[in-house]
VONU-36036 format. One line per 4 residues: their letters; for each residue x, y, z of N, C-alpha, C, CB. Coordinates in Angstrom, 1 decimal, m for minus. Atoms other than C-alpha are relative to their C-alpha. Last residue first. Glycine has a CB too. Layout:
N
A) X Y Z X Y Z X Y Z X Y Z; ...
***
This chain:
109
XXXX) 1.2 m0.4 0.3 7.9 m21.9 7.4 m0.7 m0.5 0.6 m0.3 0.0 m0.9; 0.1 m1.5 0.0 11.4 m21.6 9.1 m1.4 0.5 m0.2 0.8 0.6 m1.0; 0.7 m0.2 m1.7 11.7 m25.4 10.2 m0.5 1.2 m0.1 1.2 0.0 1.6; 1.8 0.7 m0.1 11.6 m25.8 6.4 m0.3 m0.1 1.0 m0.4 m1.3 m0.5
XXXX) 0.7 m0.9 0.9 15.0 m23.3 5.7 m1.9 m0.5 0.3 0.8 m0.4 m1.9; 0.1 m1.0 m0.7 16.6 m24.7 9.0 m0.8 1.0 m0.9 1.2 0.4 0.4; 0.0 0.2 m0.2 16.6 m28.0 7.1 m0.9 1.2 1.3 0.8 m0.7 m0.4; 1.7 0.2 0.6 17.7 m27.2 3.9 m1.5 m0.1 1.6 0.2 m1.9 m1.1
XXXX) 1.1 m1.5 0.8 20.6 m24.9 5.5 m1.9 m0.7 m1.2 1.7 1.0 m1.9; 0.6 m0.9 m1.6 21.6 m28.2 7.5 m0.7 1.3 m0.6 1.6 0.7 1.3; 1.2 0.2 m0.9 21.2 m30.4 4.4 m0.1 0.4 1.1 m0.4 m1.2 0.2; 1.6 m0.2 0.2 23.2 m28.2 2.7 m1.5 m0.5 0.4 0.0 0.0 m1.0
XXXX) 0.3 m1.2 m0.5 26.1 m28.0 5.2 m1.6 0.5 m1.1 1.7 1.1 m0.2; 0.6 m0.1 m1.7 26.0 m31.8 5.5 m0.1 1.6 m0.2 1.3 m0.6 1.5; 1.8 0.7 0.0 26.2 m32.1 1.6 0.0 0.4 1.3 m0.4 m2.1 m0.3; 1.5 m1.0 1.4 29.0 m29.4 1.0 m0.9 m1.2 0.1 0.5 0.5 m2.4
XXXX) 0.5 m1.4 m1.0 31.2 m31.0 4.2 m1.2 0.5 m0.7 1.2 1.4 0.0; 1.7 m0.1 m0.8 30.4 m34.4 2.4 0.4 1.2 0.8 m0.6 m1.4 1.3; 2.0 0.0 0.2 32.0 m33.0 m0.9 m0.8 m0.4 1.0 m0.6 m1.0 m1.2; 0.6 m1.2 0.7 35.2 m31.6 0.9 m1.5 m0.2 m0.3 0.6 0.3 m1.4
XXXX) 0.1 m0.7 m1.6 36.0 m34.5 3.3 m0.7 1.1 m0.9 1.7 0.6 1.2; 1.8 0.9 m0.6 35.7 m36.8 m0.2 m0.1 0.7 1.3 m0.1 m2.2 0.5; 0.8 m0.1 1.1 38.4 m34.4 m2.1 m1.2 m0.4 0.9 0.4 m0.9 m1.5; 0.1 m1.3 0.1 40.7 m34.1 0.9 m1.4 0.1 m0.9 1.3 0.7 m0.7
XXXX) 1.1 0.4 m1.4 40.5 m38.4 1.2 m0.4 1.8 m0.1 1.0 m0.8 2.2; 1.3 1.3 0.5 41.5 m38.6 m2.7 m1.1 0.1 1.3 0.8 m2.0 0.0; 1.4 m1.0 0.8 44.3 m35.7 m2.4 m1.3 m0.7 0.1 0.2 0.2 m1.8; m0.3 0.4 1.3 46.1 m37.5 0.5 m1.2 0.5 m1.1 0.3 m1.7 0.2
XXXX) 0.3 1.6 0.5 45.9 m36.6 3.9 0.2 0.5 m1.7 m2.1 m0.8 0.6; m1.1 0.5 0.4 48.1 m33.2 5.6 m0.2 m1.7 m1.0 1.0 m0.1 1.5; m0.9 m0.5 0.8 44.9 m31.1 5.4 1.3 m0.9 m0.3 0.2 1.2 0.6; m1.0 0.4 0.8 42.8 m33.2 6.9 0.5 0.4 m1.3 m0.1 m0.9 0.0
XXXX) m0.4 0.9 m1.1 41.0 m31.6 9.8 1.0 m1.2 m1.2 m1.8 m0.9 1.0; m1.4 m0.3 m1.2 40.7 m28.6 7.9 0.6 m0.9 0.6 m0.2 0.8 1.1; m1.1 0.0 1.1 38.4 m29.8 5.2 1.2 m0.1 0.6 0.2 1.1 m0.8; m0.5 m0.8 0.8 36.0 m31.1 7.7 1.0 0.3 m0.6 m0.1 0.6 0.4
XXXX) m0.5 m0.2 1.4 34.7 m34.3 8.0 0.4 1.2 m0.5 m0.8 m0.3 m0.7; m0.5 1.4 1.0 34.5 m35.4 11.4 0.5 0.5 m0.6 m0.9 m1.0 m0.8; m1.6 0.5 m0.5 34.3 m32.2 13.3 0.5 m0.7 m0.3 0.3 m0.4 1.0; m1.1 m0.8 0.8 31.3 m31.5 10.5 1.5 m0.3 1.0 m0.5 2.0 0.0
XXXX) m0.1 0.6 0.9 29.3 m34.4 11.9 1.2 1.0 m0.7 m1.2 m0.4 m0.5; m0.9 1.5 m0.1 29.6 m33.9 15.2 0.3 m0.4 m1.2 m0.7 m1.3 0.6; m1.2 m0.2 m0.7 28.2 m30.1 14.7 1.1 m1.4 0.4 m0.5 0.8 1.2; m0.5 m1.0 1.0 25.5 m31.1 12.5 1.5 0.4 0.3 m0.9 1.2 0.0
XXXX) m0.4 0.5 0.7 24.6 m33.8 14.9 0.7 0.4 m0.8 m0.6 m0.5 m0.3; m1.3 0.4 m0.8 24.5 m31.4 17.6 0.4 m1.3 m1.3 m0.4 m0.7 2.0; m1.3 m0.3 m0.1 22.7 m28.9 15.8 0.8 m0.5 0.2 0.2 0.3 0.5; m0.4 m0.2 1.7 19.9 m31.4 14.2 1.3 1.0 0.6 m1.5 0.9 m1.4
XXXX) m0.9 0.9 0.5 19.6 m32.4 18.4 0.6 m0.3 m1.6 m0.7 m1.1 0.3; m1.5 m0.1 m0.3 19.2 m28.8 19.4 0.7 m1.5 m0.6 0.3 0.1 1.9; m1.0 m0.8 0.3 16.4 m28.4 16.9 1.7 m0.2 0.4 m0.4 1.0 0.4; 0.0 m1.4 m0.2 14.7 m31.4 17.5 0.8 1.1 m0.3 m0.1 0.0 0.8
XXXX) m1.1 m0.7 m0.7 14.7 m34.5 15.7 m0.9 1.7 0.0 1.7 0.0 m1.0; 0.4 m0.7 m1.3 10.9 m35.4 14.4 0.9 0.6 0.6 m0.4 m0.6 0.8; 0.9 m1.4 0.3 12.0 m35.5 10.7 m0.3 0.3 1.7 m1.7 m0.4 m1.2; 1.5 m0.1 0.4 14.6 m38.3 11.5 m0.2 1.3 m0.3 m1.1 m0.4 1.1
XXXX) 1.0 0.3 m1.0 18.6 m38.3 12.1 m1.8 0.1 m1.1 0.3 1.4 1.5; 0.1 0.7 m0.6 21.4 m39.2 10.4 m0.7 m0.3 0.9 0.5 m0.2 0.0; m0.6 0.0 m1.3 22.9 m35.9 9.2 m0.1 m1.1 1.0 m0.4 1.0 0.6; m1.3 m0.2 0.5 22.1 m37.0 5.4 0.5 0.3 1.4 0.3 1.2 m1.3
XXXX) m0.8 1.1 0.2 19.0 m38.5 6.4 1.2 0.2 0.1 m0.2 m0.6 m1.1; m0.5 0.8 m0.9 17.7 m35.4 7.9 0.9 m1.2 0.3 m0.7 m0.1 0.3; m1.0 m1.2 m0.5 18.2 m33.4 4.3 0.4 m0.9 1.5 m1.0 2.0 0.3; 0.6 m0.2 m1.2 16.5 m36.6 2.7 0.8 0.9 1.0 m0.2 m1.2 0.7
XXXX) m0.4 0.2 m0.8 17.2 m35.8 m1.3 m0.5 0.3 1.8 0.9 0.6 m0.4; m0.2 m1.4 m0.9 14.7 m34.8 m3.5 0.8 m1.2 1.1 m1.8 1.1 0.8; m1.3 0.4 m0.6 14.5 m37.6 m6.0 0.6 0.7 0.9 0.9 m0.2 m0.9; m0.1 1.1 m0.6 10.6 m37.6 m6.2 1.4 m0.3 0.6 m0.4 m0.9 m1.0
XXXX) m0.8 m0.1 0.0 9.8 m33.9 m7.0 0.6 m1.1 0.6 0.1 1.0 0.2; m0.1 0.7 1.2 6.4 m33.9 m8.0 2.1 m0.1 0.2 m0.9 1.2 m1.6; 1.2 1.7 m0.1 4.6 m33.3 m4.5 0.8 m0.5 m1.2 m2.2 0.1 m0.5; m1.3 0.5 0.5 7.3 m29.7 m4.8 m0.2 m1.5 0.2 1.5 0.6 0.8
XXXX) m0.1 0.6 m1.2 4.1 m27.6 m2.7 1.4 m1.4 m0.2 m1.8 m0.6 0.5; m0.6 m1.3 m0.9 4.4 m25.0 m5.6 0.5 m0.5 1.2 m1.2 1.1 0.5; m1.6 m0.7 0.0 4.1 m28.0 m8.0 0.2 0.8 0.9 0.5 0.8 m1.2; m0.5 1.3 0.2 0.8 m29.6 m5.9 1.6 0.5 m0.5 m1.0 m0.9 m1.2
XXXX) m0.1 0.3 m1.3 m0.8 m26.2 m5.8 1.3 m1.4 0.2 m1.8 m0.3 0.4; m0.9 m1.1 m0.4 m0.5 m25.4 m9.3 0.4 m0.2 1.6 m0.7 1.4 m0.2; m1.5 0.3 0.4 m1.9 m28.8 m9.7 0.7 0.8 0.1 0.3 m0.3 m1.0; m0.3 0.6 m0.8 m5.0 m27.8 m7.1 1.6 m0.7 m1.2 m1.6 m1.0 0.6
XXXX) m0.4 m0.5 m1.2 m5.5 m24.6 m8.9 0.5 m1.1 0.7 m1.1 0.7 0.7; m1.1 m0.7 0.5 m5.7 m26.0 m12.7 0.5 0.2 1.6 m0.3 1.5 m0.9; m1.1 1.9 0.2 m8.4 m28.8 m11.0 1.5 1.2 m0.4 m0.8 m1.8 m2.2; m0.8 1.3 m1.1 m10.0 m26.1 m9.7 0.7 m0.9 m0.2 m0.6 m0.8 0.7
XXXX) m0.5 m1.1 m0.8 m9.8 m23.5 m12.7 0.3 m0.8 1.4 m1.2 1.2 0.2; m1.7 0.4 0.4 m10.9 m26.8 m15.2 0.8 1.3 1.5 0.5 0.7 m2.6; m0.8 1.5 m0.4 m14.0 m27.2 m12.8 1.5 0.5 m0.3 m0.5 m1.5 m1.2; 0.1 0.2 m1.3 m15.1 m23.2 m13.1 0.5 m1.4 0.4 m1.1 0.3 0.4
XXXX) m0.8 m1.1 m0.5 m14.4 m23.0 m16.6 0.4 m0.1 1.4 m0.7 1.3 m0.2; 0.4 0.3 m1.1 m16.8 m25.9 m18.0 1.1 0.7 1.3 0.0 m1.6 0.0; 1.5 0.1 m0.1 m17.2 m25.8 m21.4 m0.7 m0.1 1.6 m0.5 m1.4 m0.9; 1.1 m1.1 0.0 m14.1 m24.0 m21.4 m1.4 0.1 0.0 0.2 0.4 m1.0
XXXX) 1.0 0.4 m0.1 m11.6 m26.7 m20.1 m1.5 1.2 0.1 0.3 m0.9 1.1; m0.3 0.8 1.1 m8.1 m25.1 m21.6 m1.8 m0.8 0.5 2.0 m1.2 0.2; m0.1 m0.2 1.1 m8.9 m21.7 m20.2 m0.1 m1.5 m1.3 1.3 0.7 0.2; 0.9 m0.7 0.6 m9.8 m22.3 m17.1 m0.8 m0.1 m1.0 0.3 0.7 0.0
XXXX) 0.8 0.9 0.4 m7.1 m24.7 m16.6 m1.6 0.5 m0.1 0.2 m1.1 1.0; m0.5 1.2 1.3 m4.2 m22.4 m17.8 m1.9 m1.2 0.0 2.2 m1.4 0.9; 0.1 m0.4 1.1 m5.5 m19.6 m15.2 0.0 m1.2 m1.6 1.0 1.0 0.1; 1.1 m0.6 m0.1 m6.0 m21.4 m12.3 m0.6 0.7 m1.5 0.4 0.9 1.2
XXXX) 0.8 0.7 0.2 m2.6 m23.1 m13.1 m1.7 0.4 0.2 0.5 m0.9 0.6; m0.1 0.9 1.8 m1.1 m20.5 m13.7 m0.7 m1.0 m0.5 1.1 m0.8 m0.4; 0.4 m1.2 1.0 m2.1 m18.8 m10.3 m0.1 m0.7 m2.0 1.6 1.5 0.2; 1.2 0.2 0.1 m1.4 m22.1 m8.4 m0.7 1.1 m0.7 m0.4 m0.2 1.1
XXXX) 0.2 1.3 0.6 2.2 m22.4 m9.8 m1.7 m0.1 0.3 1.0 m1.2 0.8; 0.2 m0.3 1.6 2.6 m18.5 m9.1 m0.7 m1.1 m1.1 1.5 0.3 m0.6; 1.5 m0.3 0.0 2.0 m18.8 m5.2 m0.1 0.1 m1.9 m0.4 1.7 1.0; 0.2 m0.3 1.6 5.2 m19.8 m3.8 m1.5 m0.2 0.0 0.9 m1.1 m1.1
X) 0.8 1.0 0.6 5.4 m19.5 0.1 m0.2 0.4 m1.5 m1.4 0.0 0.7
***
């Protein structure tokens, strides 16, 4: 869990609302809070979207998609196609393998 964004801000809004230290320190704390928690990060890709399922999927069913989905598109499976289809098997292997490592990173906390 990041913790530095509500420290800075604790500190920063302290500092910048002095007639009133103790407000600016909460209001600093709850935007540090807010970046640490990534509230400001609108184009964030949908890790589940990208395997084609929801947020409620369950574990085995984010496996099994994950695993259907890479038999599809992996590099290996077309090796003898034409540079154009090689290229597009490549970049969605690297999106499905990072929305599985994003995925398993936020089931973790």
């Amino acid at each position: 869990m990041r913790w530095y964004g509500k420290l800075l801000g604790f500190i920063a809004g302290a500092l910048l609302f002095r007639p009133n230290p103790l407000f600016g320190a909460v209001v600093g704390l709850l935007i540090g809070h807010a970046f640490d928690s990534d509230w400001f990060r609108l184009n964030r890709e949908n890790p589940y979207r990208e395997l084609g399922l929801t947020s409620e999927a369950t574990d085995a069913e984010v496996d099994l998609a994950y695993r259907r989905l890479m038999s599809q598109y992996h590099p290996d499976k077309v090796v003898g196609a034409a540079p154009e289809l090689r290229q597009q098997a490549e970049r969605r292997s690297r999106q499905l393998n990072a929305a599985y490592d994003r995925i398993k990173t936020l089931r973790k906390r």
